[in-house]
C-alpha positions, 0 to 999 in steps of 0.5 A: 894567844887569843881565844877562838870562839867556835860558831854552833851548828845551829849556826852554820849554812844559816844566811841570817847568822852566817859570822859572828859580826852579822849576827851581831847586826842582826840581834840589834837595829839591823835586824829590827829594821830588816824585819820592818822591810821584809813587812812593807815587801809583803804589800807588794803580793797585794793589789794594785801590785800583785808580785806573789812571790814577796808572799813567800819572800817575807815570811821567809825574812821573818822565819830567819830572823826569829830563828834562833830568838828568844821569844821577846825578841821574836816578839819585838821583830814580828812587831816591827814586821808588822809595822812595815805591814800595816804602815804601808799596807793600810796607810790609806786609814789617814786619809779617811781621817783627815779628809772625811772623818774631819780630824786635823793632820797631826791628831789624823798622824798620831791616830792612824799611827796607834792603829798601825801599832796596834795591827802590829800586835798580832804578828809580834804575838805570832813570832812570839807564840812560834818561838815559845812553844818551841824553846829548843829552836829545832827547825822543823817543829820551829817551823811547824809553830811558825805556820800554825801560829801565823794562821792562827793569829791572822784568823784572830785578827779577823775576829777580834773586836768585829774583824780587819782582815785586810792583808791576809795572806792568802788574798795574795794569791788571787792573782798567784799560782795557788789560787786553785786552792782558795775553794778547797781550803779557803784564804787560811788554808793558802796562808798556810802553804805560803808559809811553808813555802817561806820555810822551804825557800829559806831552808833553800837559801840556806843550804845554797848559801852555806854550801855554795855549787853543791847543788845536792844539798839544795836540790830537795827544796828547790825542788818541793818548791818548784813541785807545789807551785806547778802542781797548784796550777790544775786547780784553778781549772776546777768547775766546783759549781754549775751553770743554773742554765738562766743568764742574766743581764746586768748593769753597774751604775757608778756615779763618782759622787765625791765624798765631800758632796755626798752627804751635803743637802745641797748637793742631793738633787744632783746626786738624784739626777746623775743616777737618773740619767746614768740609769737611763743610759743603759739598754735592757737590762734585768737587774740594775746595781746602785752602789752603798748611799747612793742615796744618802738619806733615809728612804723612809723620809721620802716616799715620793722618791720610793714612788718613783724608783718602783715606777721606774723599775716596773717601766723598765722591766727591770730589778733595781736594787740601791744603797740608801739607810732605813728605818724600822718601827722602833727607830733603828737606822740600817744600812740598805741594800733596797729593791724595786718592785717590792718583790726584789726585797731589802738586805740590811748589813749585818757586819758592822764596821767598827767606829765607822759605822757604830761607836763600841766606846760612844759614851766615851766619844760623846764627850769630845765631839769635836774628835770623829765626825762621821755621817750616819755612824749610829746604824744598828746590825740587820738581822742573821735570818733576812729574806734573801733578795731575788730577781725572778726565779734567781737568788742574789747573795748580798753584802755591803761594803765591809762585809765582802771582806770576810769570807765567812759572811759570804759563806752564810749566803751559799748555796742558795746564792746563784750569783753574789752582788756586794756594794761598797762606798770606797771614796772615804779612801780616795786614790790610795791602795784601799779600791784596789785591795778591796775589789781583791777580797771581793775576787776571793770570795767570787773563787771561794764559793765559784759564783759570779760578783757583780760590785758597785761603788761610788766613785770605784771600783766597780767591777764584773768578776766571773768565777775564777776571779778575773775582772770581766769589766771595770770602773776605776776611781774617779770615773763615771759610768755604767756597765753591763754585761751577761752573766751565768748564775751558779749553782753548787758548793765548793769543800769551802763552802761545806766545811767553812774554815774550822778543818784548817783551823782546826789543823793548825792547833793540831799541828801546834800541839805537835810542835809542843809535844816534840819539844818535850820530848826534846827535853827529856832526851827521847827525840833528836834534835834537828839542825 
């Protein structure tokens, strides 16, 4: 007679191990190559895409599968997870290689790829962190640790040698129902919901799978479900800042200077000209945004063009500030946000991007030129303690490129910051998805801190963004034009604003030290284990 082998409970109601020969599948390929697509569908919650709900979709795939790992192959399904991630989501990289960072195809291929593995680390290292704190895999402190864990690692990636917080889970929801929490908790805090939505939705699947019409076993799930994302909603109506009572007219100037022209000699006459001319194309106007190296040289080499420009925005009465590289006494280059007249002032970026624009390893670069040639990627970091610029009695809060990424480099600006600018250079990534998402974490820090942004990039996206995020006028890539438009400066802070990140962070180590004791007493037989 043979031998009947009795599923465990743990088992049971469970649609990612429901039958021993799906579970089989699952503990092989098939469940590597799920994990990889349930990471290439979390691109889809981000722009140009914007479906929300695959932020909740994918973390519940990835929750199910490492639900009763072992944590290396919780480990190996977070890398492969990652890997669909990051190979979709920032496959742009390769791009910026070949066509800018003069690297032939296949070296462009294999370096972009031991980027995306390398992104890949962190969700591997957050499932195996969820499921190693919690050896006895009961679901609720399993659950916990996969939250915190996830946040933890995603505020870590953002970190860790300067930062790529590109795809942070919680950017989703500029365009998705929790929007309204982004002031009060910040993109970690949304990462957090998010999750335990994932949780709730596939503790949901589980219960309609494993019990079928019984719809009282999943009505309590589909309910909190359903409860936190319309209770989300009367959020977003929140002022949180106030009118300073002053508007402000502004224009966008956005010259679509292709990146192979921009740093050629010949071609910077015409670059000069199309800015001239774009300029003066626009009505009365008080501040006029140029975007990153609209001028790409030093201004300091080339006085007759500073005469100029200051001449130009005294005639116009208006502030002029441009994206160029400077120089200081000691010889140090900067990359620029420069003002016209003096009085507007000059920012200096502070946040750096890795290997783009300094080399961490330059001594180790330096013996194979021929590898990575990027123009100007010596620049040094300006100072913590600049001079904010100001148009009139108004404060601008400035950042370049990279650092309208990073929610904290905005925060040092609040709440002196009546209205944010940021400019960007985003043709180092062409038609790809790379505009799209960055003009989305440059939204998130418009709803964060509930000011008005007003952005500039060479060849797109520019844009106007009024407090809640919504794109008020745009450019898109490859056009050329300006914009204008009249915008309300703001006063006021948000809770974000005041407390930073820390609280939720702080919470989720909270809630990971809860997880752990909870397994101990699991082990030593004084709690009762979930199922």
């Amino acid at each position: 007679m043979a031998r009947q082998t009795k599923r465990p409970d743990s088992q049971r109601g469970d649609p990612l191990v429901a039958g021993p020969r799906f579970t089989g599948r699952l503990n092989g390929w098939g469940g590597s190559l799920l994990a990889l697509i349930a990471g290439a569908t979390l691109v889809l919650a981000f722009a140009p895409f914007a479906f929300w709900p695959a932020a909740i979709i994918a973390p519940a795939v990835l929750f199910a599968l490492i639900r009763h790992c072992r944590p290396g192959r919780a480990m190996r399904l977070g890398w492969w997870f990652g890997l669909g991630q990051f190979g979709l989501g920032v496959s742009w990289v390769y791009e910026s290689f070949t066509l800018f960072g003069g690297i032939v195809a296949p070296l462009a291929v294999l370096v972009t790829a031991l980027f995306v593995m390398a992104l890949a680390v962190y969700p591997a290292v957050a499932a195996w962190l969820a499921v190693r704190v919690t050896p006895k895999a009961d679901w609720p402190s399993r659950a916990a640790a996969f939250v915190a864990s996830w946040v933890l690692v995603e505020a870590l990636r953002a970190w860790l040698f300067g930062g790529f917080p590109w795809l942070n889970l919680g950017i989703s929801q500029v365009d998705g129902p929790l929007v309204g929490w982004l002031p009060l908790i910040g993109e970690y805090g949304v990462t957090a919901i998010l999750l335990a939505l994932g949780v709730v939705l596939w503790c949901l699947t589980s219960r309609v799978w494993g019990h079928g019409p019984d719809w009282r076993r999943w009505l309590g799930p589909a309910g909190l479900l359903l409860f936190v994302l319309l209770a989300s909603l009367p959020l977003r109506s929140i002022e949180w800042s106030k009118p300073t009572g002053q508007t402000l007219s502004v224009g966008v100037v956005q010259g679509n200077i292709a990146q192979m022209q921009k740093f050629d000699p010949e071609f910077f006459q015409r670059t000069l000209s199309i800015y001239r001319d774009l300029t003066d194309s626009l009505p009365e106007v008080d501040l006029v945004l140029w975007p990153e190296t609209a001028i790409p040289r030093v201004i300091d080499d080339l006085p007759d063009l500073r005469t100029e420009l200051d001449a130009l925005a005294r005639d116009r009465n208006f502030s002029l500030l441009v994206g160029t590289f400077s120089r200081d006494e000691t010889g140090r280059y900067y990359n620029t946000l420069l003002g016209f007249p003096d009085s507007v002032g000059e920012y200096r970026k502070r946040h750096l991007v890795p290997f783009g624009e300094y080399f961490p390893l330059r001594w180790l670069l330096e013996q194979m030129p021929w590898l990575f040639q990027v123009p100007m990627s010596d620049l040094s970091s300006g100072g913590a303690n600049q001079s904010p610029l100001r148009v009139g009695e108004l404060t601008l809060g400035a950042s370049i490129c990279f650092e309208a990424d990073f929610s904290r480099d905005i925060r040092a600006t609040i709440p002196d910051a009546d209205l944010l600018v940021t400019v960007s250079n985003d043709s180092w990534f062409g038609e790809s998805f790379s505009p799209h998402q960055h003009l989305q974490m440059a939204r998130a820090r418009a709803i964060e801190f509930r000011r008005p942004l007003v952005r500039a990039t060479n060849t797109g996206i520019s844009a106007i963004v009024d407090t809640t995020g919504h794109v008020r006028q745009t450019l898109g890539t490859g056009e050329q034009g300006v914009l204008t438009a009249d915008v309300r400066p703001r006063e006021g802070n948000t809770p974000l604003a005041y407390l930073g990140a820390w609280p939720i962070l702080g919470l989720m180590l909270i809630v990971l030290a809860v997880a752990v004791w909870w397994q101990a007493r699991l082990r030593s037989g004084t709690a009762r284990k979930f199922e």
